[in-house]
mmCIF file of the N, C-alpha and C atoms, coordinates in Angstrom:
data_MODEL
# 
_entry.id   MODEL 
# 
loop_
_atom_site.group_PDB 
_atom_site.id 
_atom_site.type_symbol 
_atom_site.label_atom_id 
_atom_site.label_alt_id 
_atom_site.label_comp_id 
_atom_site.label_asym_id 
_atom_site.label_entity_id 
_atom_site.label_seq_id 
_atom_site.pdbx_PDB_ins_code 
_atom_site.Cartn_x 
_atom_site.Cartn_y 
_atom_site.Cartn_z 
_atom_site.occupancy 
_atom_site.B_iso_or_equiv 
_atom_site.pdbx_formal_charge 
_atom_site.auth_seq_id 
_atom_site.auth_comp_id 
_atom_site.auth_asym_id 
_atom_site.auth_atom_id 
_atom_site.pdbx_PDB_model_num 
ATOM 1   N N  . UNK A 1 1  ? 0.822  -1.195 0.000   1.00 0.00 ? 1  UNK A N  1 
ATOM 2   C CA . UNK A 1 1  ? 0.000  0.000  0.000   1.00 0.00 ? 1  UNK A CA 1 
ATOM 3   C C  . UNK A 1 1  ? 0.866  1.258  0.000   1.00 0.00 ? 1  UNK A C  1 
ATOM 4   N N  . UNK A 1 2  ? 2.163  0.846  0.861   1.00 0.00 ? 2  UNK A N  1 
ATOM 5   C CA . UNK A 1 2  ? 2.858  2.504  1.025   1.00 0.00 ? 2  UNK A CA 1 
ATOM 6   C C  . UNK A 1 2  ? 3.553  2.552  -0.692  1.00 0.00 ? 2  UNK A C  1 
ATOM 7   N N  . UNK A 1 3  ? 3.492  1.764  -1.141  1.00 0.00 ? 3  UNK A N  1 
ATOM 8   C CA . UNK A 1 3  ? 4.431  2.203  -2.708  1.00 0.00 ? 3  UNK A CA 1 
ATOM 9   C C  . UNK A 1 3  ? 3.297  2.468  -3.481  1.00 0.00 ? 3  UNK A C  1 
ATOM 10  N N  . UNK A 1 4  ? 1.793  2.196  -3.232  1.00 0.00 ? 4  UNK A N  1 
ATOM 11  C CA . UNK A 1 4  ? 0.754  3.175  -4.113  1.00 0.00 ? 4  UNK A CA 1 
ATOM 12  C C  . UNK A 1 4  ? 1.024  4.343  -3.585  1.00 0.00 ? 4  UNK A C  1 
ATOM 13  N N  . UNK A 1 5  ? 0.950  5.016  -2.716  1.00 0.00 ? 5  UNK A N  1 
ATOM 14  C CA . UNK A 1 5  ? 0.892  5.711  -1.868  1.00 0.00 ? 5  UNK A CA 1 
ATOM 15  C C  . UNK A 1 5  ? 1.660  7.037  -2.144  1.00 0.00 ? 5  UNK A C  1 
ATOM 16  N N  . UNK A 1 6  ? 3.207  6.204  -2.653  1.00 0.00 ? 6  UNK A N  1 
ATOM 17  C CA . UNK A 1 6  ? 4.215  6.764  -2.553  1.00 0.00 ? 6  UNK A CA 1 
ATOM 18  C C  . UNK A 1 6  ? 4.802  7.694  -4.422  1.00 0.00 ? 6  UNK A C  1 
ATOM 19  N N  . UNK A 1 7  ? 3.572  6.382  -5.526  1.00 0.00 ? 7  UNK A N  1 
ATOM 20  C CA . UNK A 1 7  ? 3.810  6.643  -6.916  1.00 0.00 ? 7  UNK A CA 1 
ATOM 21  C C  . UNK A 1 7  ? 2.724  8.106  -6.470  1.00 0.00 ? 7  UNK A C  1 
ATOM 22  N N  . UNK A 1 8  ? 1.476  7.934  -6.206  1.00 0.00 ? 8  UNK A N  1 
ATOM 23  C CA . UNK A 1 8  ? 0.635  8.845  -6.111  1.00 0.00 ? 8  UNK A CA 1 
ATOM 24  C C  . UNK A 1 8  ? 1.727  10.173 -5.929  1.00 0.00 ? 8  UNK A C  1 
ATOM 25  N N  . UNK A 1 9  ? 2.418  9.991  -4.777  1.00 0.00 ? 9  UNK A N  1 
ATOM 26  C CA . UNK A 1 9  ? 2.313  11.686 -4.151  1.00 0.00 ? 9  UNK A CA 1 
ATOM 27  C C  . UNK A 1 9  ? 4.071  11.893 -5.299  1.00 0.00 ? 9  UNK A C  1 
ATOM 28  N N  . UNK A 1 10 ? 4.298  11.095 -5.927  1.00 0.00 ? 10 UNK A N  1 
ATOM 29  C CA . UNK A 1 10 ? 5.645  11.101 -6.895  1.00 0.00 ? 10 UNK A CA 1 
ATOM 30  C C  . UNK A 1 10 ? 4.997  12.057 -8.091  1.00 0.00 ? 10 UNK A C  1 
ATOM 31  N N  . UNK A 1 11 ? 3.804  11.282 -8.272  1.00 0.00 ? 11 UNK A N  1 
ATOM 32  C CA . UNK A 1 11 ? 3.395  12.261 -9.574  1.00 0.00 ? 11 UNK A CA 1 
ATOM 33  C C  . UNK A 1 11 ? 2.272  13.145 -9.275  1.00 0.00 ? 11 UNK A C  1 
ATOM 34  N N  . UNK A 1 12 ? 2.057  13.700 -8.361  1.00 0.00 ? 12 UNK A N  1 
ATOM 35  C CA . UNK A 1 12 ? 1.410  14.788 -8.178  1.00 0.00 ? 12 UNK A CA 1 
ATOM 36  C C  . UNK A 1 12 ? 2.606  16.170 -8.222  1.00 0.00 ? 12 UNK A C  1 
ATOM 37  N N  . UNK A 1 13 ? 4.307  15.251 -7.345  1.00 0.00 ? 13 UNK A N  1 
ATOM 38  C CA . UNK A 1 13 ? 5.734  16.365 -7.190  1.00 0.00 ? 13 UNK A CA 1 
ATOM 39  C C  . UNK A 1 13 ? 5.350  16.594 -8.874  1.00 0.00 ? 13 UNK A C  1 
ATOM 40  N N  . UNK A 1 14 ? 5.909  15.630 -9.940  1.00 0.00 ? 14 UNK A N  1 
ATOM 41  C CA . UNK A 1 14 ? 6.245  16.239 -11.036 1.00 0.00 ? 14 UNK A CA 1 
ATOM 42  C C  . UNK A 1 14 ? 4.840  16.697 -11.733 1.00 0.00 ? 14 UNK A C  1 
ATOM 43  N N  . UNK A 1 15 ? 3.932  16.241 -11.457 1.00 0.00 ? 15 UNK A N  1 
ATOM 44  C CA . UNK A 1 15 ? 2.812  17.574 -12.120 1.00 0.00 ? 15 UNK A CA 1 
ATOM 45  C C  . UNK A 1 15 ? 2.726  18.635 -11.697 1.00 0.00 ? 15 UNK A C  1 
ATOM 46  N N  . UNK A 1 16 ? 3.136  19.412 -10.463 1.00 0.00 ? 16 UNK A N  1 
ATOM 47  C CA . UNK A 1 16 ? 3.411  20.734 -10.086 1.00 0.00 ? 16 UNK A CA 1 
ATOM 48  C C  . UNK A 1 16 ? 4.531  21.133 -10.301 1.00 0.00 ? 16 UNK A C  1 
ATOM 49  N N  . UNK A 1 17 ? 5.463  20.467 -11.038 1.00 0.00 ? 17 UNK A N  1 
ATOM 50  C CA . UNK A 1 17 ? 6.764  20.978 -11.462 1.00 0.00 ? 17 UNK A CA 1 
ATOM 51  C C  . UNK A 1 17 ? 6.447  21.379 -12.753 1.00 0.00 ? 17 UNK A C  1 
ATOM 52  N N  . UNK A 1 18 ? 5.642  20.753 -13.175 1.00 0.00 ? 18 UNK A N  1 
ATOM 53  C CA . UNK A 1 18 ? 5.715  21.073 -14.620 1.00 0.00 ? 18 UNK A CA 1 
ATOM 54  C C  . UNK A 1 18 ? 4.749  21.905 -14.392 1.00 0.00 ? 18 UNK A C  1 
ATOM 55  N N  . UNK A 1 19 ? 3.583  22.236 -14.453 1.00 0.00 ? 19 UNK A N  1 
ATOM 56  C CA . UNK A 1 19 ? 2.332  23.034 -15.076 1.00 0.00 ? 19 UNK A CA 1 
ATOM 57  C C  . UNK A 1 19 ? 2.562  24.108 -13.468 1.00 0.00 ? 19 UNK A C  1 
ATOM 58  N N  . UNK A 1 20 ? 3.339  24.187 -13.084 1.00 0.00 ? 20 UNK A N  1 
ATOM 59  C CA . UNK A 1 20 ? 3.398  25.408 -11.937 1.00 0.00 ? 20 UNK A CA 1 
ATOM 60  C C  . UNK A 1 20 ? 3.778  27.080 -12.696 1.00 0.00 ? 20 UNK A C  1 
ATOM 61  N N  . UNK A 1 21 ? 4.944  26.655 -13.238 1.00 0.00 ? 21 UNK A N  1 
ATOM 62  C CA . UNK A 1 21 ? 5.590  27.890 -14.015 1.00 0.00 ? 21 UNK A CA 1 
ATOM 63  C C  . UNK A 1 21 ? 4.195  28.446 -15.029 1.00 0.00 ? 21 UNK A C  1 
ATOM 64  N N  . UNK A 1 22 ? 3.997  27.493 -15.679 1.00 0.00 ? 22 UNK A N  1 
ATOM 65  C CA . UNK A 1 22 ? 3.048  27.803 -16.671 1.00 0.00 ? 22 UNK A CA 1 
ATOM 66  C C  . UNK A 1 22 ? 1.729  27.981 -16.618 1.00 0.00 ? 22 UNK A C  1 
ATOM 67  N N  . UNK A 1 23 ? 1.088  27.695 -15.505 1.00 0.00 ? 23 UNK A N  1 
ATOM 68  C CA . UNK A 1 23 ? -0.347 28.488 -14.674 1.00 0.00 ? 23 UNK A CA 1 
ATOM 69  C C  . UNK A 1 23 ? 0.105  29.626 -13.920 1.00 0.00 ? 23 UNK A C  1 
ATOM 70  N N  . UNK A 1 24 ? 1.380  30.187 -13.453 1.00 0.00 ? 24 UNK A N  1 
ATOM 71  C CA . UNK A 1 24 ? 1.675  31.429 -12.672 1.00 0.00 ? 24 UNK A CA 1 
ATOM 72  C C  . UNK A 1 24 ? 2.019  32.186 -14.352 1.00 0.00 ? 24 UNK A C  1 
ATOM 73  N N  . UNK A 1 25 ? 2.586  32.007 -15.667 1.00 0.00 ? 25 UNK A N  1 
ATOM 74  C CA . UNK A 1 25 ? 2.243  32.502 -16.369 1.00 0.00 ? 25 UNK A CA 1 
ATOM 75  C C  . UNK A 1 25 ? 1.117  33.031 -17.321 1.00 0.00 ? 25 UNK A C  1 
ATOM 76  N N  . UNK A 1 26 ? 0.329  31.776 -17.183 1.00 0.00 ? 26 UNK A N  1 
ATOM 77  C CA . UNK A 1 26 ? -0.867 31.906 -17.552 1.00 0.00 ? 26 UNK A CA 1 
ATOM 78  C C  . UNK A 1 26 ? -1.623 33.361 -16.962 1.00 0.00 ? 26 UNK A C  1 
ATOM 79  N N  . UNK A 1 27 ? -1.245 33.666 -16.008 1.00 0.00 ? 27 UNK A N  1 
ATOM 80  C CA . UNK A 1 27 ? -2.444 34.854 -14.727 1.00 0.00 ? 27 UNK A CA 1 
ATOM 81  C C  . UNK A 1 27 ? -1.260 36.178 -15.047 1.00 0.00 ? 27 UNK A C  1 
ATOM 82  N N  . UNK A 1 28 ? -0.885 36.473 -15.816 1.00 0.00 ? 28 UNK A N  1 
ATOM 83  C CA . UNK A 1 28 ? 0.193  37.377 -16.256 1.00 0.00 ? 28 UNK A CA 1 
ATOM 84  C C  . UNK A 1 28 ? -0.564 38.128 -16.907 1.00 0.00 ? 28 UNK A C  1 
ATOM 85  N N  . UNK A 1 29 ? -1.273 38.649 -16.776 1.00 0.00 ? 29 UNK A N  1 
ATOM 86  C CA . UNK A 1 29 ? -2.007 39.956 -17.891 1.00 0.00 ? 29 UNK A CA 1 
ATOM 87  C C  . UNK A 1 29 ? -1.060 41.342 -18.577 1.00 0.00 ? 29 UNK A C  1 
ATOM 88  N N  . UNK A 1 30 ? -0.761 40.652 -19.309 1.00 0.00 ? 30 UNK A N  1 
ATOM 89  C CA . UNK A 1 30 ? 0.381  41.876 -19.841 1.00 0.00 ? 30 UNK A CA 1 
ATOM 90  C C  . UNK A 1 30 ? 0.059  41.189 -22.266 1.00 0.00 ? 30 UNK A C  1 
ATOM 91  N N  . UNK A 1 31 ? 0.604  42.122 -22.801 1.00 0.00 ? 31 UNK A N  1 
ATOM 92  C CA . UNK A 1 31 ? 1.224  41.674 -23.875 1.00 0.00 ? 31 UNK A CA 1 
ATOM 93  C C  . UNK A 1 31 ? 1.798  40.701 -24.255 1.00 0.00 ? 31 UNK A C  1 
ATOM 94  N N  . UNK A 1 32 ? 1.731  39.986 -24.789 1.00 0.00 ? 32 UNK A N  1 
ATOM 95  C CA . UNK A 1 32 ? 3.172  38.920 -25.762 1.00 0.00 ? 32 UNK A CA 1 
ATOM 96  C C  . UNK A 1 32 ? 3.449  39.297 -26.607 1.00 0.00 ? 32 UNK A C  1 
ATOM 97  N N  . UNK A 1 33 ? 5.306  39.357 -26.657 1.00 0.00 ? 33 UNK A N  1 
ATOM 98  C CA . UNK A 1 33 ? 5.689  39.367 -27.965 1.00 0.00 ? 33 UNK A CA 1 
ATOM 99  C C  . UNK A 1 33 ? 4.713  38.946 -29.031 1.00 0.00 ? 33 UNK A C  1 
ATOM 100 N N  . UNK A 1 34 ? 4.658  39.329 -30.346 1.00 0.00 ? 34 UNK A N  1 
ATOM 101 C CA . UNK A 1 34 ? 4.076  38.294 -31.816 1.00 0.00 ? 34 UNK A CA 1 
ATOM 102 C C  . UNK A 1 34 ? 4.915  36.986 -32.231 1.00 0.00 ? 34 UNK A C  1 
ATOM 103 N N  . UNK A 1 35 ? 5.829  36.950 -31.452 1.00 0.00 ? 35 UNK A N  1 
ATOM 104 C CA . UNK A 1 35 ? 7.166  35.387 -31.899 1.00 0.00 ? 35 UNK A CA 1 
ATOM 105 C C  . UNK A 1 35 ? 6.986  34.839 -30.429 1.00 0.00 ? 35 UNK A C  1 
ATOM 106 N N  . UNK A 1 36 ? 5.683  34.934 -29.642 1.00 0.00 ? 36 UNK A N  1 
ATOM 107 C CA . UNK A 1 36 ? 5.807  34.009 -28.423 1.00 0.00 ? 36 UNK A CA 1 
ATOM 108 C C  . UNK A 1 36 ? 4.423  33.716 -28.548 1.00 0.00 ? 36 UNK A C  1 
ATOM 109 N N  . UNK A 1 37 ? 3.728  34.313 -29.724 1.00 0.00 ? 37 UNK A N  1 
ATOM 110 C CA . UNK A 1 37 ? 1.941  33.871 -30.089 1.00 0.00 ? 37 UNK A CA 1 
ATOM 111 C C  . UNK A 1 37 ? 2.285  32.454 -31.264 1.00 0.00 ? 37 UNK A C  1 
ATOM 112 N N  . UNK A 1 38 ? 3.035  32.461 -32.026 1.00 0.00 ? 38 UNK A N  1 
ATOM 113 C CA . UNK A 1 38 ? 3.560  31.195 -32.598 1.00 0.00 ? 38 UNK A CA 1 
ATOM 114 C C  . UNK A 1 38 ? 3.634  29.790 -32.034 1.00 0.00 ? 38 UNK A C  1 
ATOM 115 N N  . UNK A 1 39 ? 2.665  29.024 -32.545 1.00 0.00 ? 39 UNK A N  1 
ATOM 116 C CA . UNK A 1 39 ? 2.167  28.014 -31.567 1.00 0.00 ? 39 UNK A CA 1 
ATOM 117 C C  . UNK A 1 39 ? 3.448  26.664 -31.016 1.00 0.00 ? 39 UNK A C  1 
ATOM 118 N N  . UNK A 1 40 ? 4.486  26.935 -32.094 1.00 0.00 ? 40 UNK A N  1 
ATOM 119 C CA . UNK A 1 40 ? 5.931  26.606 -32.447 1.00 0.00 ? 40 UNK A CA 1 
ATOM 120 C C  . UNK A 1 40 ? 6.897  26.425 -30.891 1.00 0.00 ? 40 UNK A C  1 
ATOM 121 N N  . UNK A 1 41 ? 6.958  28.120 -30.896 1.00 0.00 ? 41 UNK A N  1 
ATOM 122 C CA . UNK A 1 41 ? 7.252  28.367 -29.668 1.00 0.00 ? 41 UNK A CA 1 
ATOM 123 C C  . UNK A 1 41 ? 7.167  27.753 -28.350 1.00 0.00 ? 41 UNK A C  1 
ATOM 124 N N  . UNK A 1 42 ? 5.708  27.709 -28.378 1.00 0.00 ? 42 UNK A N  1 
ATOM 125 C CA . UNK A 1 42 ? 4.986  27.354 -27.206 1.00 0.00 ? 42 UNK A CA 1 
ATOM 126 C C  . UNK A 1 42 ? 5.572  26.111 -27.114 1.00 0.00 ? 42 UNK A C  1 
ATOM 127 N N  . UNK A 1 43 ? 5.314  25.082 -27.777 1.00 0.00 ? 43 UNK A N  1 
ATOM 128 C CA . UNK A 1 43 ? 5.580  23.469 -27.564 1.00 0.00 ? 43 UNK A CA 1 
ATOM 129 C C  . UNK A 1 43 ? 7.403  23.299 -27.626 1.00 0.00 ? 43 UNK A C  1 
ATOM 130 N N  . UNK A 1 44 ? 7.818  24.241 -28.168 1.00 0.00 ? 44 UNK A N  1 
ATOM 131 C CA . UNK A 1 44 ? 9.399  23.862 -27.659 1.00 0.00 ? 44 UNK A CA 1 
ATOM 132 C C  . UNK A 1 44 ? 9.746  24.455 -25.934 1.00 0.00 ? 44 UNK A C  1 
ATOM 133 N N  . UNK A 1 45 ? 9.113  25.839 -25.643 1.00 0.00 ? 45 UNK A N  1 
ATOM 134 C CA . UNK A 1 45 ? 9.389  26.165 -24.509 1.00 0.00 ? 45 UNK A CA 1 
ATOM 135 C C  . UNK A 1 45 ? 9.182  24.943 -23.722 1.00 0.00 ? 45 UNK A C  1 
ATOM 136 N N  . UNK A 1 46 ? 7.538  24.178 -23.913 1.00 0.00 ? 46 UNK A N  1 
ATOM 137 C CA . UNK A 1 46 ? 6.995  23.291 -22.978 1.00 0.00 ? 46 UNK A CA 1 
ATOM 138 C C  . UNK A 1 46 ? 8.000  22.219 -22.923 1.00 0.00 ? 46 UNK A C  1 
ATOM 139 N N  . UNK A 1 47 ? 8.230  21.804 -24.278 1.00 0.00 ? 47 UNK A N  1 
ATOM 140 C CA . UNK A 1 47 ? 9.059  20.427 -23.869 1.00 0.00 ? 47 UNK A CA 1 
ATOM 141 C C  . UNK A 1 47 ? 10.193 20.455 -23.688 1.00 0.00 ? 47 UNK A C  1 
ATOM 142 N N  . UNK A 1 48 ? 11.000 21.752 -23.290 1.00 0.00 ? 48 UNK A N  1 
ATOM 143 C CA . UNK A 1 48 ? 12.247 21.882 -22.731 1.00 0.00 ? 48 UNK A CA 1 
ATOM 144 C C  . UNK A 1 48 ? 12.218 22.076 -21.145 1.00 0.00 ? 48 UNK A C  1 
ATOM 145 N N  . UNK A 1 49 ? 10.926 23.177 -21.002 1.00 0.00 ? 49 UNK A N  1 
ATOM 146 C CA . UNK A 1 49 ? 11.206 23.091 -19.632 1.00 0.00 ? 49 UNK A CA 1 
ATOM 147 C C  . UNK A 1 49 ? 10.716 21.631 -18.571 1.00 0.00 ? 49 UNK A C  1 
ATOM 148 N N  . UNK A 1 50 ? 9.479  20.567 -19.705 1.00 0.00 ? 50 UNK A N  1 
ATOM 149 C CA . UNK A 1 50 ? 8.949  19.317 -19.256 1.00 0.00 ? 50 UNK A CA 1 
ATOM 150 C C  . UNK A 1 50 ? 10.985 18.488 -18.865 1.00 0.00 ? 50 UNK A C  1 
ATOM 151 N N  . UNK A 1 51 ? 11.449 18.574 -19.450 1.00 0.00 ? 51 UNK A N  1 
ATOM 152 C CA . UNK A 1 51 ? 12.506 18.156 -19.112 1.00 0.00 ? 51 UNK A CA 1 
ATOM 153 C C  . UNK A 1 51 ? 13.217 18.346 -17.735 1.00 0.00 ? 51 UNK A C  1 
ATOM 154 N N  . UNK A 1 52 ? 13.533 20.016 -17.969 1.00 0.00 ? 52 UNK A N  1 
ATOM 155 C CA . UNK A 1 52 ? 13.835 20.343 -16.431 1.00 0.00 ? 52 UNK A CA 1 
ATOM 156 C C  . UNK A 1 52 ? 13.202 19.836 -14.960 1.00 0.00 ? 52 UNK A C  1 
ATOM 157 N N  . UNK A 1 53 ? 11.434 20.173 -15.834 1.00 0.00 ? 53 UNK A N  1 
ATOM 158 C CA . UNK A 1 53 ? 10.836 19.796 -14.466 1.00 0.00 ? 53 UNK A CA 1 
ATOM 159 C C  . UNK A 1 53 ? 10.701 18.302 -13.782 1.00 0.00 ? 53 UNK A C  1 
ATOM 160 N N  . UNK A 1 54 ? 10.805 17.605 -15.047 1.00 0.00 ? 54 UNK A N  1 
ATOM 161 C CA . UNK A 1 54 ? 11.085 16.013 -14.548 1.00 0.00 ? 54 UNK A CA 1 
ATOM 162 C C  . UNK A 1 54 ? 12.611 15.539 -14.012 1.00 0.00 ? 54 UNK A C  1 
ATOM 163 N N  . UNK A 1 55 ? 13.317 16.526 -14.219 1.00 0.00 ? 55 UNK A N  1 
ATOM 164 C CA . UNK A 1 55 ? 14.574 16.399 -13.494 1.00 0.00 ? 55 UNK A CA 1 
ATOM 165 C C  . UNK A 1 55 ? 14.555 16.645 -12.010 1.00 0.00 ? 55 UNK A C  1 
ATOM 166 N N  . UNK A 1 56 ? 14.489 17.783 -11.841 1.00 0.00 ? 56 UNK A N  1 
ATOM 167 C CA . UNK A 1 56 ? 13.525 19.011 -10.696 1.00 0.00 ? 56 UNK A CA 1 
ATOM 168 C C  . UNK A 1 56 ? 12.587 17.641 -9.933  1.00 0.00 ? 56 UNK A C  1 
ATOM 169 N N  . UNK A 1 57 ? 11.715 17.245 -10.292 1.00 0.00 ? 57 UNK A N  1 
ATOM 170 C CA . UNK A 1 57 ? 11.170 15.982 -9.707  1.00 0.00 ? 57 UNK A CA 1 
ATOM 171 C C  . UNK A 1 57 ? 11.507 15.242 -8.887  1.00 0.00 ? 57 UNK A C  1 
ATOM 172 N N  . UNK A 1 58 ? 12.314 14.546 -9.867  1.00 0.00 ? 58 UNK A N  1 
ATOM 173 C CA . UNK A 1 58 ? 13.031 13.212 -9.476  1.00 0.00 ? 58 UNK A CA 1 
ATOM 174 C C  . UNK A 1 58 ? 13.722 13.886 -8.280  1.00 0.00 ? 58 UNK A C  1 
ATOM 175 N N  . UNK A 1 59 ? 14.947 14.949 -8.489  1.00 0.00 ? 59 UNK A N  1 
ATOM 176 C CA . UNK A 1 59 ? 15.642 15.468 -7.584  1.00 0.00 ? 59 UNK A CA 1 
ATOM 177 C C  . UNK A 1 59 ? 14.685 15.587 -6.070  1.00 0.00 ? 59 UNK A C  1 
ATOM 178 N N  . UNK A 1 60 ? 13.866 15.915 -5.754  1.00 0.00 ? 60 UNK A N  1 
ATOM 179 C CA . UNK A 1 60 ? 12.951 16.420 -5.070  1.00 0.00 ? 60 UNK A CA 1 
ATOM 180 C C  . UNK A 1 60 ? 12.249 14.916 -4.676  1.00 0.00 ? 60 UNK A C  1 
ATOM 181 N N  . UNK A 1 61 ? 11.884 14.323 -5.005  1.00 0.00 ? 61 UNK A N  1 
ATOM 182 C CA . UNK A 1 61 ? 11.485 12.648 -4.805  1.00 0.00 ? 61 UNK A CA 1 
ATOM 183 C C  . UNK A 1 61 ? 12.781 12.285 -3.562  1.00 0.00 ? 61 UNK A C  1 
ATOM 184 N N  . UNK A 1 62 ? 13.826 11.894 -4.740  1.00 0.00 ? 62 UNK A N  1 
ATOM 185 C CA . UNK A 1 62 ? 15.450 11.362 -3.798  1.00 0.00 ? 62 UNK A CA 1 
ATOM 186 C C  . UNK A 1 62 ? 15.095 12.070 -2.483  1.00 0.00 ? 62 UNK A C  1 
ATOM 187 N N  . UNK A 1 63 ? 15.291 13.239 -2.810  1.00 0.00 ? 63 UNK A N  1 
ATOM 188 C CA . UNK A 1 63 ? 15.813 13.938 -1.467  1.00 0.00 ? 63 UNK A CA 1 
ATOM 189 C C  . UNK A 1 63 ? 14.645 13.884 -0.412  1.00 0.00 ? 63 UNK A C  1 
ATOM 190 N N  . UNK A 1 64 ? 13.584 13.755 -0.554  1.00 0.00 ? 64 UNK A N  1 
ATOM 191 C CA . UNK A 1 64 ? 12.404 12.941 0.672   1.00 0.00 ? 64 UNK A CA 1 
ATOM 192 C C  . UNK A 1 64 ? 12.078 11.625 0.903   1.00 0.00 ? 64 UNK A C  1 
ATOM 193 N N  . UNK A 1 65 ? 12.827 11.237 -0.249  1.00 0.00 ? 65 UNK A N  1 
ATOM 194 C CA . UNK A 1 65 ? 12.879 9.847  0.838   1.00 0.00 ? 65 UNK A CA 1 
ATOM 195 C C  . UNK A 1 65 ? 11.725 9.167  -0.086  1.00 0.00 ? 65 UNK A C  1 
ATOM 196 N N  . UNK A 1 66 ? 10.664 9.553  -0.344  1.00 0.00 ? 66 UNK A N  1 
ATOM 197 C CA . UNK A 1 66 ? 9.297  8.448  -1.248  1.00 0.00 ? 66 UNK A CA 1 
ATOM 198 C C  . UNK A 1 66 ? 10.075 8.041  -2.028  1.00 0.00 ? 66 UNK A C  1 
ATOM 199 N N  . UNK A 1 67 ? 10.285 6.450  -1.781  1.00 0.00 ? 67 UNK A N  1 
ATOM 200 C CA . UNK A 1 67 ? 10.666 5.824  -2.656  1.00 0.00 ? 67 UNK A CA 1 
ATOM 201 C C  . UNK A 1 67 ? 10.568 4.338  -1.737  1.00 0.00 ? 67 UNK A C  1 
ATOM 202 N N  . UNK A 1 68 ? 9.845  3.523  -2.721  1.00 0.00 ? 68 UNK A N  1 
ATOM 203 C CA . UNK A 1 68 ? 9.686  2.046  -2.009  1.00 0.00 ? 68 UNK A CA 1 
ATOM 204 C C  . UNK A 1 68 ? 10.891 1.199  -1.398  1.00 0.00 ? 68 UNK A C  1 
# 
């Protein structure tokens, strides 16, 4: 039960790693550049920083210990 327990609260860390930056951007009421409205953009920013944040994760996992 503690290693359901333990995947659960693993991927709840890396779903707030990832979609954190990008819902505190989301509430940004300002302008965008016209080369950051390019839908291009968007999916390289995402899947570079999806990288970081699954790094960021894991790191953050190790270091508390959830792990079966």
């Amino acid at each position: 039960m503690t290693q359901f327990l333990f995947l659960l609260i693993d991927v709840l860390i890396a779903i707030a790693f990832i979609a954190a930056p990008w819902v505190i951007l989301a509430k940004l009421n300002f302008q965008w550049p016209d080369w950051l409205k390019d839908g291009i953009v968007g999916v390289i920013c995402f899947v570079i920083w999806t990288g970081f944040a699954l790094y960021f994760a894991t790191q953050t996992i190790l270091w508390l210990g959830f792990l079966p």
